[in-house]
SEKEDO-98823 format. One record per residue (C-alpha): x, y, z; residue number from 0; residue in one letter. Coordinates in pm, 1 decimal. Last residue first. Layout:
BEGIN
+----------+----------+----------+-----+------+
:       c1 :       c2 :       c3 : seq : type :
+----------+----------+----------+-----+------+
:        X :        Y :        Z : NUM :    a :
...
+----------+----------+----------+-----+------+
This chain:
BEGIN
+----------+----------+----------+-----+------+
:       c1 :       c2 :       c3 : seq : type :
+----------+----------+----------+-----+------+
:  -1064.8 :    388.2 :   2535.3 : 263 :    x :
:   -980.8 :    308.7 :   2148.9 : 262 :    x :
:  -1298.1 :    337.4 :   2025.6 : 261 :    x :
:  -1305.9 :    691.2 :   2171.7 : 260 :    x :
:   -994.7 :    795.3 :   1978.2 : 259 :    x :
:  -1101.9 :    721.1 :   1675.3 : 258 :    x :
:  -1467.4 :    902.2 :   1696.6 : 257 :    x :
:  -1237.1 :   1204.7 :   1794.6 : 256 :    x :
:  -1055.4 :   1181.1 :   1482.4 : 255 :    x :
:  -1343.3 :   1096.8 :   1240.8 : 254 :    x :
:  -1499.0 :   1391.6 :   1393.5 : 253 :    x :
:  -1191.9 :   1611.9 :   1335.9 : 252 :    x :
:  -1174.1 :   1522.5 :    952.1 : 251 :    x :
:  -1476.5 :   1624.5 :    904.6 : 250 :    x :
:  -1864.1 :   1539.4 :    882.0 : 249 :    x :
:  -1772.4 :   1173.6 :    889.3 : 248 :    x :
:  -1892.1 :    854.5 :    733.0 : 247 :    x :
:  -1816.8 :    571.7 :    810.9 : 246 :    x :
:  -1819.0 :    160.3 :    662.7 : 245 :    x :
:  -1873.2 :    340.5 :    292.2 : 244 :    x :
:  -2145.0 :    190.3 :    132.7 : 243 :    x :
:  -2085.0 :   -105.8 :   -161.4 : 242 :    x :
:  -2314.6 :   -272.3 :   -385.6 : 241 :    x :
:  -2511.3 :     44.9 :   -557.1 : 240 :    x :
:  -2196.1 :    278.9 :   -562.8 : 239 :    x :
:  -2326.5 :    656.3 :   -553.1 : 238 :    x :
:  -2517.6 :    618.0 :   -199.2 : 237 :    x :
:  -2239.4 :    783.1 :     34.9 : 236 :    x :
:  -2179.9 :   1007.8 :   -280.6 : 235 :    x :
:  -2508.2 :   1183.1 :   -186.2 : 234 :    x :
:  -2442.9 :   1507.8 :   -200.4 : 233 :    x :
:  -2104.1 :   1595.6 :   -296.9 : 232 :    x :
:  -1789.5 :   1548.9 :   -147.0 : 231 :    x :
:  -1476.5 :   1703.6 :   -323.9 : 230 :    x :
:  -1301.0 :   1840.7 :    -51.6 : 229 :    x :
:  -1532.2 :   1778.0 :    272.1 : 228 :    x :
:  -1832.7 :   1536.6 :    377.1 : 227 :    x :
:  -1507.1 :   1273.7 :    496.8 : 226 :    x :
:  -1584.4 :    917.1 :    376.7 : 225 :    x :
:  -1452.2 :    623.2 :    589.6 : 224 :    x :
:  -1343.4 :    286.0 :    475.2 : 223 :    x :
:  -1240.9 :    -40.4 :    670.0 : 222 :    x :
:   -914.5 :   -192.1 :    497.5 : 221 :    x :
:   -944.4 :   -525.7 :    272.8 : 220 :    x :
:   -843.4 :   -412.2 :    -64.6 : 219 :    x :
:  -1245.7 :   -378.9 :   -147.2 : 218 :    x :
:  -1279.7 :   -143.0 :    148.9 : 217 :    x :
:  -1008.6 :     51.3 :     74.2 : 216 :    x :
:  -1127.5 :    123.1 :   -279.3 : 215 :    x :
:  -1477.0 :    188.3 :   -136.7 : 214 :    x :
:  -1347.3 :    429.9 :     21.0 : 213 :    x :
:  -1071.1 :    637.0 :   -147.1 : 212 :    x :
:  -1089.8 :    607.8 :   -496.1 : 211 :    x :
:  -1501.9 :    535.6 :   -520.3 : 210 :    x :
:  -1579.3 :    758.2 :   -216.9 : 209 :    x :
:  -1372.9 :   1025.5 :   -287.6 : 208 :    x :
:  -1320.4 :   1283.5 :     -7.6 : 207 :    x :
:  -1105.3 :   1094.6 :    181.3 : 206 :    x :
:  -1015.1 :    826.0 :    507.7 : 205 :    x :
:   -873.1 :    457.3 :    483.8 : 204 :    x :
:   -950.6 :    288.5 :    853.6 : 203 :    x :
:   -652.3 :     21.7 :    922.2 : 202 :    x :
:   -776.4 :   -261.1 :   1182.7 : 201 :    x :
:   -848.4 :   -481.5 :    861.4 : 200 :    x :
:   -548.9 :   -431.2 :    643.9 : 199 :    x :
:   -284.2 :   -585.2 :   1020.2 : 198 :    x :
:    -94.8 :   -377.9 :   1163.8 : 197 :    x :
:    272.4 :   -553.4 :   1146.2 : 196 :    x :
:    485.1 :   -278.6 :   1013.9 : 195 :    x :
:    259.5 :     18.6 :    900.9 : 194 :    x :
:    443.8 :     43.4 :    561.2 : 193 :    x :
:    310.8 :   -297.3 :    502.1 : 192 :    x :
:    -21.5 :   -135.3 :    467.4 : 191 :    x :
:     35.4 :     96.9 :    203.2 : 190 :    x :
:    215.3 :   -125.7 :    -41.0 : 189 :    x :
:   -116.1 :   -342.4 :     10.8 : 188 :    x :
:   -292.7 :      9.9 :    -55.7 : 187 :    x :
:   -146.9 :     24.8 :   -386.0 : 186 :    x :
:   -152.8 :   -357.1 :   -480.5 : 185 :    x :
:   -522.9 :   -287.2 :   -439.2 : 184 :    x :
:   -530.5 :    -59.1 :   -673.0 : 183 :    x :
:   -815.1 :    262.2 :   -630.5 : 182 :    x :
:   -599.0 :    453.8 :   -515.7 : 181 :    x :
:   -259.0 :    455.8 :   -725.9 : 180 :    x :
:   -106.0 :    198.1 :   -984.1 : 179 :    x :
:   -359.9 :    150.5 :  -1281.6 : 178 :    x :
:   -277.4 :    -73.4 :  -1539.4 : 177 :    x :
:   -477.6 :     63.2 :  -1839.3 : 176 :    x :
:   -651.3 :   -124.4 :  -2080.1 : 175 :    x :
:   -554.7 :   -138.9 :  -2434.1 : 174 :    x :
:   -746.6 :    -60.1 :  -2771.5 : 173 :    x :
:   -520.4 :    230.4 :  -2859.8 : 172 :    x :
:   -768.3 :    463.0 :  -2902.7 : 171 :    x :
:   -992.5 :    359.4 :  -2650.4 : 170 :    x :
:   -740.6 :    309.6 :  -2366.2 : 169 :    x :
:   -541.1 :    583.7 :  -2485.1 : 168 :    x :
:   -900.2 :    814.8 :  -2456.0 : 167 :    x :
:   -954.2 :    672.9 :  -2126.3 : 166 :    x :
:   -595.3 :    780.9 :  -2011.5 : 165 :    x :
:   -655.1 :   1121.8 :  -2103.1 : 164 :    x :
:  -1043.6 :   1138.2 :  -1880.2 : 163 :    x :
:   -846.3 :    934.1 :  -1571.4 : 162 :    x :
:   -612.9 :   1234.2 :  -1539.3 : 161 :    x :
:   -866.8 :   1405.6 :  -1379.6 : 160 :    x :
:  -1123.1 :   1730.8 :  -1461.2 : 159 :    x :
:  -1142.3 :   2011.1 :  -1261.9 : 158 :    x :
:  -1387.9 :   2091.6 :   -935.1 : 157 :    x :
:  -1447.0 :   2408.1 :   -849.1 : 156 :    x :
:  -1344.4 :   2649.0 :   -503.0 : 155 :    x :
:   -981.2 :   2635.6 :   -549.0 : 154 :    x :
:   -912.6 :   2285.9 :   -734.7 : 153 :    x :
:  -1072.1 :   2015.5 :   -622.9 : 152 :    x :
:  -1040.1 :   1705.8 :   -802.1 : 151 :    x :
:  -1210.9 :   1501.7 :  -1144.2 : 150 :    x :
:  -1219.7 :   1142.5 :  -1258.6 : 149 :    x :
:   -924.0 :   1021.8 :  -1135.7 : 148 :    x :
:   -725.1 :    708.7 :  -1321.0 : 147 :    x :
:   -440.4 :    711.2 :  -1106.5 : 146 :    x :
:    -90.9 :    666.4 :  -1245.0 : 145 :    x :
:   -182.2 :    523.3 :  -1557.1 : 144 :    x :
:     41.9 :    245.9 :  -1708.8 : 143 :    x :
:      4.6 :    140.2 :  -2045.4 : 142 :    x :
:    235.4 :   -123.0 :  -2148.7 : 141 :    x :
:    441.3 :    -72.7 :  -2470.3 : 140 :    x :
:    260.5 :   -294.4 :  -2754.7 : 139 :    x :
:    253.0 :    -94.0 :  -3092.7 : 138 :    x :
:    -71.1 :    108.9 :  -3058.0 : 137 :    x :
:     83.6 :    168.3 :  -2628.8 : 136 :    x :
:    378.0 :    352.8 :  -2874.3 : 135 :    x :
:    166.4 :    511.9 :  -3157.4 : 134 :    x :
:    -61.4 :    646.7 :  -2836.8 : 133 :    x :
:    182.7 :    771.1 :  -2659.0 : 132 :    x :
:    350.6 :    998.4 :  -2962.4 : 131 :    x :
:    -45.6 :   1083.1 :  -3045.2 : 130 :    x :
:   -113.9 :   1227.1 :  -2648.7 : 129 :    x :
:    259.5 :   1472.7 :  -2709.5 : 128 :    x :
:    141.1 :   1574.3 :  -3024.6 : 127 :    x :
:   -282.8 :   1630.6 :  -2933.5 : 126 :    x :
:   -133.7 :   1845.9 :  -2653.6 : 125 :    x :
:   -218.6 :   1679.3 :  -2275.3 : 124 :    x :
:    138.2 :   1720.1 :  -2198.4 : 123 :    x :
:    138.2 :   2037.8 :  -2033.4 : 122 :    x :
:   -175.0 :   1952.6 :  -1857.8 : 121 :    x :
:     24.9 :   1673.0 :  -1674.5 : 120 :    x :
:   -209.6 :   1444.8 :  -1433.2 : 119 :    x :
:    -44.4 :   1134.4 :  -1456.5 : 118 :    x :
:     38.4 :    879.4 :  -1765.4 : 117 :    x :
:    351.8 :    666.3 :  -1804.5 : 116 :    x :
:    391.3 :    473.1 :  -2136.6 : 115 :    x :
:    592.9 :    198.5 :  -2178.1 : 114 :    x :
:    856.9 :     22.8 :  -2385.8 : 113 :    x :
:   1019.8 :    340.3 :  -2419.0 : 112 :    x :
:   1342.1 :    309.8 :  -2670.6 : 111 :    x :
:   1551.0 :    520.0 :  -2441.5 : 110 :    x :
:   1353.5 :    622.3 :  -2071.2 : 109 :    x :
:   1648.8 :    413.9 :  -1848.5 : 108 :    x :
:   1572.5 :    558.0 :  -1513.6 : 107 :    x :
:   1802.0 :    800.3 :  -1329.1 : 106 :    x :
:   1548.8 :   1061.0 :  -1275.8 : 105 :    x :
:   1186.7 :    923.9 :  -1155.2 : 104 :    x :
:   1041.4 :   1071.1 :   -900.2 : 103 :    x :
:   1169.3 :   1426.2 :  -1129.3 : 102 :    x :
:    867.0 :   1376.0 :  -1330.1 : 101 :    x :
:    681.2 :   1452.2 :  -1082.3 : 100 :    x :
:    839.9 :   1830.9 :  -1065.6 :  99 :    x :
:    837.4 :   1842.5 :  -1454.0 :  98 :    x :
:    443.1 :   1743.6 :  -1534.5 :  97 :    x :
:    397.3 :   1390.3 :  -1615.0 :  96 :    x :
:    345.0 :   1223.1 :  -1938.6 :  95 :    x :
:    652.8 :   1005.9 :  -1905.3 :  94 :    x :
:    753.9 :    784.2 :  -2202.9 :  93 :    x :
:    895.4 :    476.0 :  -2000.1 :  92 :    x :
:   1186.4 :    229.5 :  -1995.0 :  91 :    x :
:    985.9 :    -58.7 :  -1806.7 :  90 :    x :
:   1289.4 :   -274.3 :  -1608.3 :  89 :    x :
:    937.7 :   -508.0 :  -1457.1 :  88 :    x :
:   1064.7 :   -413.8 :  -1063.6 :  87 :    x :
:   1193.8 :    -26.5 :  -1166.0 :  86 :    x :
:    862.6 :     98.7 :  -1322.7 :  85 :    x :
:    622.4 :   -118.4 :  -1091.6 :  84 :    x :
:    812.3 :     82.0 :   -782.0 :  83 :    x :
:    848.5 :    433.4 :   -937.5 :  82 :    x :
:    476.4 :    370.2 :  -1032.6 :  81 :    x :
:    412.6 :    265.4 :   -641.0 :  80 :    x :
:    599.3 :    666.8 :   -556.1 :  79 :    x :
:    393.9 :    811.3 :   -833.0 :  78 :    x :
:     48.3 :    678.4 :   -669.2 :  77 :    x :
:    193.4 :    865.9 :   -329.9 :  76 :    x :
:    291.2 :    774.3 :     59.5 :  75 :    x :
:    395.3 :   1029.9 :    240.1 :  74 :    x :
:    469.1 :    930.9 :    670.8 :  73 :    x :
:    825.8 :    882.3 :    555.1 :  72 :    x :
:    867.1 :   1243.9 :    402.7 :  71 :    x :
:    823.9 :   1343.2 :    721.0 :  70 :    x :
:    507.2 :   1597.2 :    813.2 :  69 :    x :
:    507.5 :   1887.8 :   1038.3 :  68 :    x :
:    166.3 :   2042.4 :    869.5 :  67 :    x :
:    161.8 :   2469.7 :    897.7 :  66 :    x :
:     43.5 :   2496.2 :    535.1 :  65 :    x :
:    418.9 :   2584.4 :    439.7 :  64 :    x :
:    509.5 :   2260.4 :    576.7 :  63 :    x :
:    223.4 :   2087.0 :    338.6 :  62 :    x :
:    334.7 :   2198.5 :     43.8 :  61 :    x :
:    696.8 :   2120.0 :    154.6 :  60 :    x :
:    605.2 :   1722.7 :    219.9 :  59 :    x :
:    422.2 :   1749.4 :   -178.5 :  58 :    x :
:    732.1 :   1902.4 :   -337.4 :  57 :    x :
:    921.7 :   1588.1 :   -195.0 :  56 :    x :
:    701.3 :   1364.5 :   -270.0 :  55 :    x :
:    701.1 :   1461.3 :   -653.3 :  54 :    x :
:    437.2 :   1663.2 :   -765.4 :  53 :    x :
:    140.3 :   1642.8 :  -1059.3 :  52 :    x :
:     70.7 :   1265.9 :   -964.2 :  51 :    x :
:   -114.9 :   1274.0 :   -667.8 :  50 :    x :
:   -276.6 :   1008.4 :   -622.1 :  49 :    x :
:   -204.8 :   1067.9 :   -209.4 :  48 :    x :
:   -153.5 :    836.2 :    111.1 :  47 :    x :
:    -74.0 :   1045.8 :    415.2 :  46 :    x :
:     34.5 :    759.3 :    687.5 :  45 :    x :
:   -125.3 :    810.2 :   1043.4 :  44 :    x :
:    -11.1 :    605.2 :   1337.4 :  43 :    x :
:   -245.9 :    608.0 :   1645.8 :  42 :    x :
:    -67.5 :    718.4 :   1999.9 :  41 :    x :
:   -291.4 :    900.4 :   2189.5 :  40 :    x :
:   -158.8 :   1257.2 :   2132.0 :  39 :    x :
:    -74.5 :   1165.1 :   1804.9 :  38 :    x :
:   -447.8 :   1141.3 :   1689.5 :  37 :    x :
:   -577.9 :   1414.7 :   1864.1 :  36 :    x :
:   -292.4 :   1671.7 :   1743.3 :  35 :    x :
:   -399.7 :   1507.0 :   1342.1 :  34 :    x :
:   -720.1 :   1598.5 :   1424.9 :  33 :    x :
:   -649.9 :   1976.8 :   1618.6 :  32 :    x :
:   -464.6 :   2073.4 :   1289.1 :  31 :    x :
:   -703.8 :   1905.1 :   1018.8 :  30 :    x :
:  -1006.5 :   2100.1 :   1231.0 :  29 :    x :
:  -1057.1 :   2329.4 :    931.5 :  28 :    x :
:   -869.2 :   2232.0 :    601.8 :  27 :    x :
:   -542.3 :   2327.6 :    520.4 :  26 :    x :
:   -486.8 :   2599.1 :    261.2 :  25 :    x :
:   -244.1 :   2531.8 :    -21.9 :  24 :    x :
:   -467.8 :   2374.4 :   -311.1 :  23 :    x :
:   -736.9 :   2197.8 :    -86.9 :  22 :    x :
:   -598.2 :   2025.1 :    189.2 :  21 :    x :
:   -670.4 :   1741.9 :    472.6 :  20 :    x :
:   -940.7 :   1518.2 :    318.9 :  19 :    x :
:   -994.8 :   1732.5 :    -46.0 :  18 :    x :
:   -601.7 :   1680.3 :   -166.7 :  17 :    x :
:   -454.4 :   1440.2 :     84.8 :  16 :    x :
:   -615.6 :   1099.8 :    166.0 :  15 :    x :
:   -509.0 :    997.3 :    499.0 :  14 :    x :
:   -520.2 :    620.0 :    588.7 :  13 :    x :
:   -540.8 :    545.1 :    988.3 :  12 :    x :
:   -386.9 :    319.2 :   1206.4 :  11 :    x :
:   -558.8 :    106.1 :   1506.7 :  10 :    x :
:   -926.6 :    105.9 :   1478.2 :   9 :    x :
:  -1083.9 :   -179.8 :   1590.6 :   8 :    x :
:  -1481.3 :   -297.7 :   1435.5 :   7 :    x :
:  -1807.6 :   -185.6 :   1544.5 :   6 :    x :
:  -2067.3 :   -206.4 :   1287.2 :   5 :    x :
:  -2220.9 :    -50.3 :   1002.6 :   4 :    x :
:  -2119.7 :    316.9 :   1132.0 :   3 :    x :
:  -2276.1 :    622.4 :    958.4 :   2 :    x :
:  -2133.7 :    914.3 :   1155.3 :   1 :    x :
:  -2306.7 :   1243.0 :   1147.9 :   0 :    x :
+----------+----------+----------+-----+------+
């Protein structure tokens, strides 16, 4: 089913990863003959992610070994705009990221952190590791979170987000959080100007989140479509009162093949 609110150009497309084209290390169905659609006539596709648990590169070779051909410069992720923010304001951070993300960022000063770097890292979510952070955001270092998800897929449940940890430094240490990834809308700006000239507007953001993904988009100026797959539930279409997704699609495939007809 496709919910459109009116007819507006398509002519690059937003990929959420985890949920819109994966789950764990199985593709989704259709997300072969989709993305094949999609080339086949031309539209650019850039794989935006919040995920903050791998670096890019670890993320590209996931999806190789799923049977995706993807370049490294078609990967867009929330760790590589906190690489960004971390080396533009000369933040020296604490990083509460798991070892393969944390990799993004080797080379950067991290003595005397002025800042505090949160992703999804269950090895650091020990009440140690969380107090060290907190005695540094307590005493002024920036708090930087990079996503603030609720929950994702994992295998056949859903598991709780990074955004529940960096709530509990934003309470505790009476702060609030910049956030870098999806929903930011200096994230999908980033996003955007990798496309070289399309313009926010003719860009349709796709995923499974509808706050994150969608709405997100919408608010940063892209059109938004929510895929029924990943970590859809019921109703999510109707979940944010002011704002309804521009689309929403059954799959990835539909989305594809409603793409392609706009364009002819």
């Amino acid at each position: 089913l496709l919910q459109e609110t009116m007819a507006r150009k398509i002519s690059a497309l937003m990929l959420d990863l985890s949920g819109t084209v994966h789950v764990d290390d199985c593709l989704l169905p259709g997300v072969k003959e989709a993305l094949s659609l999609l080339s086949g006539h031309g539209v650019p596709v850039q794989f935006v992610s919040n995920n903050s648990k791998e670096s890019q590169h670890s993320l590209v070779t996931k999806l190789e070994m799923a049977g995706l051909q993807v370049g490294a410069e078609s990967v867009f992720t929330s760790l590589s705009a906190a690489h960004a923010l971390v080396i533009r304001d000369s933040l020296r951070p604490l990083l509460l990221l798991e070892e393969s993300a944390a990799q993004e960022f080797s080379g950067v000063n991290m003595d005397s952190p002025n800042c505090v770097l949160v992703g999804l890292a269950p090895s650091c979510f020990n009440y140690d590791k969380l107090n060290q952070a907190f005695q540094l955001v307590k005493g002024g270092a920036r708090l930087v979170a990079v996503n603030k998800s609720r929950f994702f897929k994992k295998g056949s449940e859903l598991a709780l987000g990074t955004g529940a940890f960096v709530a509990g430094l934003e309470f505790s240490g009476d702060c609030q959080a910049e956030v870098v990834g999806k929903p930011s809308k200096a994230f999908f700006d980033l996003a955007v100007d990798r496309f070289g000239g399309v313009a926010a507007g003719e860009v349709l953001m796709v995923g499974d989140d509808v706050r994150d993904d969608v709405i997100g988009g919408q608010q940063a100026g892209l059109q938004g479509g929510l895929v029924r797959t990943g970590k859809y539930k019921e109703g999510d279409e109707d979940m944010c009162d002011d704002d309804k997704p521009d689309y929403v699609f059954d799959s990835l495939l539909q989305m594809a093949q409603h793409v392609v007809a706009q364009l002819e």
